[in-house]
VOTI-446452 format. One line per 3 residues: number of its first residue (from 1); for each residue x, y, z of C-alpha. Coordinates in nm, 2 decimals. Layout:
% VOTI-446452
NUM	X/Y/Z ~ ...
END
This chain:
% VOTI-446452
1	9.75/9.65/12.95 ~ 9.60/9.70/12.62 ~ 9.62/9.35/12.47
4	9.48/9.26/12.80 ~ 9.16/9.49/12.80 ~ 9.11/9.42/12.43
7	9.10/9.04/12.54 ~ 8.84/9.13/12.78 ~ 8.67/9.32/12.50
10	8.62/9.00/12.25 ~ 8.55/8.72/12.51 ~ 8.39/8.88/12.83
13	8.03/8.91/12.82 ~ 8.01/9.14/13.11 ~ 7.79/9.42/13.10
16	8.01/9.72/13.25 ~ 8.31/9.54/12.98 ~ 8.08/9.55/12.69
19	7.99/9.96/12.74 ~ 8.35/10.02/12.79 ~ 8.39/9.83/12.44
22	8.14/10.05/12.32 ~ 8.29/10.38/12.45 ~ 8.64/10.26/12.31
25	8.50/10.19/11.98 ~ 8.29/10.52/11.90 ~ 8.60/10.72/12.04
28	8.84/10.52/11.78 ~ 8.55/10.56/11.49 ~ 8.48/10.95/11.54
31	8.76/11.11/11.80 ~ 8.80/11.31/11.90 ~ 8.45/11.38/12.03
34	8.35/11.51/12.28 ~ 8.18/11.34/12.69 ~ 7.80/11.42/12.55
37	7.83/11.33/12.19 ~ 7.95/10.98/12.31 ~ 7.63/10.98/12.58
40	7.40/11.00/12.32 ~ 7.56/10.78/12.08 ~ 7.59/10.52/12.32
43	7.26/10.59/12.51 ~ 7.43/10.61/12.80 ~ 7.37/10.84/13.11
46	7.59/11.12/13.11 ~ 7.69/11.02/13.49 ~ 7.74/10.69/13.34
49	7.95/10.77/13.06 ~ 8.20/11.02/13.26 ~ 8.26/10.70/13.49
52	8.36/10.49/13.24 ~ 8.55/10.73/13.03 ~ 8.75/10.84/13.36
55	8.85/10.38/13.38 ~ 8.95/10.43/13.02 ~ 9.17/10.69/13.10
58	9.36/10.58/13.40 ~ 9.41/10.27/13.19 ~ 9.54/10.48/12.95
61	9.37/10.39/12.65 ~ 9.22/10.71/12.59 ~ 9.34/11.10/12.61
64	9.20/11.42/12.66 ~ 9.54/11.64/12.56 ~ 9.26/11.77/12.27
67	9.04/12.11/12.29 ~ 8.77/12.17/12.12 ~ 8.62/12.49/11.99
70	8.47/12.74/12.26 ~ 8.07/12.81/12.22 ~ 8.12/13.12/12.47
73	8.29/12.95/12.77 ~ 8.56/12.69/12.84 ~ 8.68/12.47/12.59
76	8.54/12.16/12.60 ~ 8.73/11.84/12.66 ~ 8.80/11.63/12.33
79	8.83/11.23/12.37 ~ 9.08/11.06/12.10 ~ 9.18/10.71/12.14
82	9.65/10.66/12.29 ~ 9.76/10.51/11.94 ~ 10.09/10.49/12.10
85	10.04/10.16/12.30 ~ 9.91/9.99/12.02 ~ 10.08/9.82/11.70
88	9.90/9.67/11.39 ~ 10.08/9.50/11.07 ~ 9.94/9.52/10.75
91	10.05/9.26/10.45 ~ 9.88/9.28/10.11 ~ 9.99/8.92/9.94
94	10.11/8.99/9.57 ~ 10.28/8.86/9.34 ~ 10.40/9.12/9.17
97	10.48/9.39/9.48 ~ 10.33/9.24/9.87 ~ 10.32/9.53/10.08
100	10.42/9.52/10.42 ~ 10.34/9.82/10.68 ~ 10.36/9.90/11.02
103	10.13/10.10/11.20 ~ 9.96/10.22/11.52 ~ 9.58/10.26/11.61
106	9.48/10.57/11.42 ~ 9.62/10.38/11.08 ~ 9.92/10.59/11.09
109	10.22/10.40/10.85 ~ 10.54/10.37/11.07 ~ 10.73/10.21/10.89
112	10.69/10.06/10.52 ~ 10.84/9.77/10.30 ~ 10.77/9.63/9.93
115	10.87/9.30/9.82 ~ 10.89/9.27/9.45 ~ 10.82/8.93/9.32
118	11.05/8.81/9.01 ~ 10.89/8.44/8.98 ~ 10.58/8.23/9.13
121	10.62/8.16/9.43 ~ 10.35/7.90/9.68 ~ 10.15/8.10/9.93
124	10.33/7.90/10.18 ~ 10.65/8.01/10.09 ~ 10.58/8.39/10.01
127	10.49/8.41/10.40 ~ 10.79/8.27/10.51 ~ 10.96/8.57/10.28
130	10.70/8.82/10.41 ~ 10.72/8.74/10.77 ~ 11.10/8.77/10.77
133	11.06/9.14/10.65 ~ 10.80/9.18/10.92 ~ 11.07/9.09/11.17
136	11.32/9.35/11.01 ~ 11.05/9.57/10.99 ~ 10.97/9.56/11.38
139	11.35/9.51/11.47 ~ 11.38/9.86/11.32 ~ 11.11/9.97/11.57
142	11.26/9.78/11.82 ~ 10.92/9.61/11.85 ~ 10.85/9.20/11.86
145	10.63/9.00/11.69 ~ 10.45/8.90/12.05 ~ 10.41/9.32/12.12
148	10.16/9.35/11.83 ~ 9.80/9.33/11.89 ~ 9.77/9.12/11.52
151	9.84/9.08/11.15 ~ 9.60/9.15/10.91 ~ 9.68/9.00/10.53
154	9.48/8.98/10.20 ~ 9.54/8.68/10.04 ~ 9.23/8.71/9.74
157	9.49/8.73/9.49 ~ 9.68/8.49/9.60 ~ 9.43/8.22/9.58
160	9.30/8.36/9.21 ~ 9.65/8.33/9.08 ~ 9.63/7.98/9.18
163	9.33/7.93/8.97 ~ 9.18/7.78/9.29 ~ 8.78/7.67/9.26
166	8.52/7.86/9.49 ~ 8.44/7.60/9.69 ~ 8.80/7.50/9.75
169	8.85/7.84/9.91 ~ 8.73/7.76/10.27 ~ 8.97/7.45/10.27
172	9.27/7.65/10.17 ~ 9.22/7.92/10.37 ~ 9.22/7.71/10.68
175	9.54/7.54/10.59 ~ 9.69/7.90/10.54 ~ 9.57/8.01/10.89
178	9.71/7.73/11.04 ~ 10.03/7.73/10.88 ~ 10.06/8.10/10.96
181	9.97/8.02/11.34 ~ 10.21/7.78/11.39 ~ 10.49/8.06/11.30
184	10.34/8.37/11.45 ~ 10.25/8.45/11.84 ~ 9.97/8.72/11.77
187	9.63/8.74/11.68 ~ 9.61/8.61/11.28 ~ 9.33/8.76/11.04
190	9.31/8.67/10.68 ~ 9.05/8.87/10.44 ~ 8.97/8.99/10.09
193	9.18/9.35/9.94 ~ 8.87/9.48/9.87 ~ 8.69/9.44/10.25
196	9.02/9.55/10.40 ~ 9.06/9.88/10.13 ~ 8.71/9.97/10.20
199	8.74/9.97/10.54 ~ 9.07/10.19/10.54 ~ 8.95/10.45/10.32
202	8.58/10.51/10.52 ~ 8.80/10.52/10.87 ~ 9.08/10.73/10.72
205	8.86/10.99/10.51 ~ 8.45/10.91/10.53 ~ 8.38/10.82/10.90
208	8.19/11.10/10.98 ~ 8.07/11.24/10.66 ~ 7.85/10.88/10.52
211	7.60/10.65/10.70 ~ 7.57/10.45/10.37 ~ 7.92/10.35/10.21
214	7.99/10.17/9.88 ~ 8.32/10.11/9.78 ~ 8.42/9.96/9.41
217	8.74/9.88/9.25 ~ 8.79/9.80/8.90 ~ 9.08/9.59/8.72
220	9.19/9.25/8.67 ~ 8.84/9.19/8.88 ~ 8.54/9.36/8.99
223	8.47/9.43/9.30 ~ 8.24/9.60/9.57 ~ 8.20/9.67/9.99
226	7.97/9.83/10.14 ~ 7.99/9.95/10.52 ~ 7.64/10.04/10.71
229	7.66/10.29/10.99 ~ 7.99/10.20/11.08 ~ 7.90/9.87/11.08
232	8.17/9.62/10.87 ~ 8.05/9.29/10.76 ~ 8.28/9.17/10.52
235	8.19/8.90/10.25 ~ 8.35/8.58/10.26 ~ 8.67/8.58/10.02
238	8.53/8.32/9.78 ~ 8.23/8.62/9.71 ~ 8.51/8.91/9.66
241	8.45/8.96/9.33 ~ 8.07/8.91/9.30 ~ 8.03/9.25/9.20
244	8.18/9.16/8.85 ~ 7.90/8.95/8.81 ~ 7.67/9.17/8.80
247	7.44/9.10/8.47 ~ 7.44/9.40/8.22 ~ 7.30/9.28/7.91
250	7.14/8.91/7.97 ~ 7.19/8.85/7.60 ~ 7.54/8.94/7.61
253	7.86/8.77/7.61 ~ 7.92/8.46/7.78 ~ 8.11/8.52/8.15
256	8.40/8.23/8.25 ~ 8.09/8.22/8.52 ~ 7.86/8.05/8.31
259	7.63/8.38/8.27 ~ 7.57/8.60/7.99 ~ 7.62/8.97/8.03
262	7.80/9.02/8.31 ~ 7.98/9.38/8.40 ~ 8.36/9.14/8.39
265	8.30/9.14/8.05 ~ 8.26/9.50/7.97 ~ 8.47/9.72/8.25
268	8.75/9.52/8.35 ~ 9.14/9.51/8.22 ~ 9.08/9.16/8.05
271	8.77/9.30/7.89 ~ 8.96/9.64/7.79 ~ 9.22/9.41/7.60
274	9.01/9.19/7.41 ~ 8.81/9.47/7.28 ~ 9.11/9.66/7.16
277	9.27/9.31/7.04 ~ 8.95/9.27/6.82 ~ 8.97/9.67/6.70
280	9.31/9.57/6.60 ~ 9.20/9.29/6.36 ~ 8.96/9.48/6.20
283	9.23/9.69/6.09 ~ 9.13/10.02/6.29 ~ 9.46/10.25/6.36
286	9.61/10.23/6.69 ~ 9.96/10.34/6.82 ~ 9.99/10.02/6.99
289	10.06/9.86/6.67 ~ 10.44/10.10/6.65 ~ 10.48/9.98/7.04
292	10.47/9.61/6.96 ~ 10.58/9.36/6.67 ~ 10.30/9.12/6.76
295	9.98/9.06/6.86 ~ 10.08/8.84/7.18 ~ 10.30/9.10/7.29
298	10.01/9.33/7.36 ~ 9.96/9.36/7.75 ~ 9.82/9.59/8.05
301	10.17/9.78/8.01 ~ 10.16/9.84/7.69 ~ 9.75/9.94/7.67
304	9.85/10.18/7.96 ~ 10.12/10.33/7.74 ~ 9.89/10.37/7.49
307	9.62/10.53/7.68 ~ 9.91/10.82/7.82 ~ 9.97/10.89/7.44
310	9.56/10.95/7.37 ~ 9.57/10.65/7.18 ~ 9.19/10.70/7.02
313	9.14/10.33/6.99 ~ 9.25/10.26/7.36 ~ 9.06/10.57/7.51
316	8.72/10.41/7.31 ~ 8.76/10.09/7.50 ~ 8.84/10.28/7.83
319	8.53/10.45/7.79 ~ 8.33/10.19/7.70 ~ 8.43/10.03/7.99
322	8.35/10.26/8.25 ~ 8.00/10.34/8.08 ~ 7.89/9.98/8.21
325	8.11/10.06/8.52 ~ 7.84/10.32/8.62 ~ 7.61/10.15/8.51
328	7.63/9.91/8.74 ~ 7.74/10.10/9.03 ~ 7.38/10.29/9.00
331	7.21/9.97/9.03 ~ 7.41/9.91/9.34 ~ 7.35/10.25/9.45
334	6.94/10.24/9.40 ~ 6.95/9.90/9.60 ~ 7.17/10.00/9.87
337	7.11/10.37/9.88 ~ 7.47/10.46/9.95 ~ 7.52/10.84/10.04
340	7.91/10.80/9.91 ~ 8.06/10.58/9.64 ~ 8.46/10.57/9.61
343	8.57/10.41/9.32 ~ 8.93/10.22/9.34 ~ 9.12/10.00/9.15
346	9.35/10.01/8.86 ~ 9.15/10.18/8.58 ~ 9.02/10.47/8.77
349	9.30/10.67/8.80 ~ 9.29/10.62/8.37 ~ 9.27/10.93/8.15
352	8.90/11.05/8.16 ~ 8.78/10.70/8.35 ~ 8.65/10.80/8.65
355	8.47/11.12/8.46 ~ 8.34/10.88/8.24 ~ 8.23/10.64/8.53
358	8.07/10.93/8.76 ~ 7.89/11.10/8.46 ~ 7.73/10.71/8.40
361	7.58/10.71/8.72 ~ 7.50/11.04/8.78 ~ 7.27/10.97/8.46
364	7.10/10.66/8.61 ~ 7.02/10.83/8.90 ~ 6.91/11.16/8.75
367	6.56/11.01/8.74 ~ 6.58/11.01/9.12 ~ 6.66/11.36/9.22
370	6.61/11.27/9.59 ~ 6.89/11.00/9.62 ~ 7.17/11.25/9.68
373	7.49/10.99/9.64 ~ 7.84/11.18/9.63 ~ 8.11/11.02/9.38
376	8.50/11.01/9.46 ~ 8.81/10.86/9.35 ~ 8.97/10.62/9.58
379	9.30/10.81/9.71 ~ 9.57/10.76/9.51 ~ 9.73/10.51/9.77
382	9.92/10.19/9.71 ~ 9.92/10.08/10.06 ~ 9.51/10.11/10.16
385	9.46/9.77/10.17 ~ 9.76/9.71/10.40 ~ 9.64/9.95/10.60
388	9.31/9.79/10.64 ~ 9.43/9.48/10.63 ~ 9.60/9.61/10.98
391	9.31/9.84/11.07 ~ 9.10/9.53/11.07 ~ 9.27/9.36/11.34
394	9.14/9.59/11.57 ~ 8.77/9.58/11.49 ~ 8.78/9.25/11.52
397	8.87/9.30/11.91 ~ 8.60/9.57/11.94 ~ 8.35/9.39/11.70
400	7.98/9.26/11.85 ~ 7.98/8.95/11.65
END
């Protein structure tokens, strides 16, 4: 019943289909709500919207086993959206750990797996690995692969491993859809980590708290989301990390881009460990020189060591780096005029980074006392783009475009 309606939902153009699309959608966004907030969010008579919320119910897509809070009289009835008919797989393509979930429509992980990856592997035949696990997975559940309503997977670092040009990326992603259609009878839906993360994190936690969402992650790459009154449009892969590009100093050092200045060379891991490389040469102390024998050795690992010891050297270039961070984040923030910013990614959960970062653009912005923009840290979760990556599937049914 609910693949079927959720068919109905992408392809039918009929008017009574499309409001209950648009019932269905603000009750999975913001349940459970009440019968009036949905009228007035959907403009819909409230005559109107009991009808329709009364189908969605005897279809069973919807519940009302939720109370709200009494005003003085009965409790009033609170719509949620019956998660329990409903499967979604998450993958988040790696290779160093791919993570695998399983979950139902409210994002909630049923089951988990992480696939460590000891050597390169093609995108082609990390699938087959990952797909196999998805059937263990489901036969766990005793679910199969035709009972899920789709499988999202971000496969941006895939294609940056492989060093793959921008405008090859159209081209290969087609040939990994189709090879991953010919093996799989579900709905297929491949996307960026950083559209799928930010889409998890404002369902999961900012929903009903921002209008104006921008979401930033900071590591190997840079890279940004932004979601508009609940409205997701997310970039094209090839454009994931455009947000990196950002130019911070236009007479400053030259980007693999082309460009000078730009915010990859200040804030991300690479740019961390060339700075501290540099530091090193000049002969400036640093614990990392007891941790290794030789220059080459030094890594991400071993700068991360570092950094828990207080290395001084280390925590300079970790501040440097989210200085220009914030920096640019305020930029984004006085074009886009987001209400929250979560910051993600590697680096953020770093000794005084995020501080650093938040302090950065809370100075920027200080100038504009009425731009009230709240600051967070990304939740500390290694599965959020898996979970978006699955989350997605299902806004894809209900999406308007």
């Amino acid at each position: 019943m609910l693949h079927t309606l959720l068919n109905e939902f992408r392809t039918s153009k009929n008017s009574k289909t499309q409001k209950l699309k648009v019932l269905y959608r603000l009750i999975l966004n913001h349940g459970p709500i009440r019968a009036e907030t949905l009228a007035s969010l959907a403009s819909m008579k409230p005559a109107t919207c009991a009808r329709l919320l009364d189908e969605l119910s005897k279809c069973q897509l919807i519940s009302t086993s939720e109370l709200g809070e009494s005003t003085g009289g009965r409790k009033p009835i609170l719509y949620s959206i019956n998660p329990a008919d409903g499967y979604l797989v998450g993958i988040e393509m790696s290779d160093i750990y791919s993570t695998i979930v399983l979950q139902n429509l409210k994002l909630d992980i049923l089951g988990m797996v992480k696939v460590k990856y000891e050597h390169l592997e093609t995108a082609e035949n990390m699938l087959d690995h990952l797909l196999n696990k998805v059937n263990t997975l489901l036969e766990e559940h005793h679910l199969k692969l035709e009972s899920l309503l789709g499988i999202g997977i971000a496969i941006d670092h895939i294609l940056e491993r492989d060093k793959l040009p921008y405008h090859q990326y159209s081209a290969r992603i087609q040939e990994l859809y189709r090879y991953i259609t010919d093996k799989v009878p579900c709905f297929v839906l491949l996307g960026s980590g950083i559209s799928f993360a930010a889409f998890a994190e404002y369902r999961l936690r900012y929903t009903s708290d921002s209008k104006r969402f921008l979401f930033t992650t900071c590591d190997t790459d840079i890279r940004s989301c932004t979601i508009i009154n609940n409205h997701y449009a997310p970039a094209p892969i090839s454009t994931a990390q455009a947000f990196g590009h950002t130019t911070i100093d236009i007479n400053g050092q030259r980007c693999e881009c082309g460009s000078f200045g730009c915010l990859k060379q200040y804030s991300s891991l690479s740019a961390i460990k060339t700075r501290i490389i540099k530091q090193l040469r000049l002969g400036k102390p640093s614990v990392i020189n007891e941790l290794v024998n030789h220059e080459s050795e030094i890594n991400y690992h071993i700068i991360f060591k570092a950094l828990t010891l207080n290395d001084a050297l280390c925590l300079e270039a970790l501040e440097e780096a989210a200085y220009y961070y914030g920096i640019a984040i305020a930029n984004a923030v006085l074009i886009t005029q987001a209400d929250v910013v979560v910051c993600g990614g590697t680096l953020t959960p770093k000794n005084h980074f995020f501080a650093v970062t938040k302090k950065s653009i809370e100075d920027k912005l200080s100038i504009f006392p009425h731009i009230k923009t709240r600051i967070y840290p990304a939740n500390d979760s290694y599965e959020i783009v898996a979970q978006g990556a699955g989350g997605m599937v299902i806004q894809n049914y209900l999406s308007d475009y």
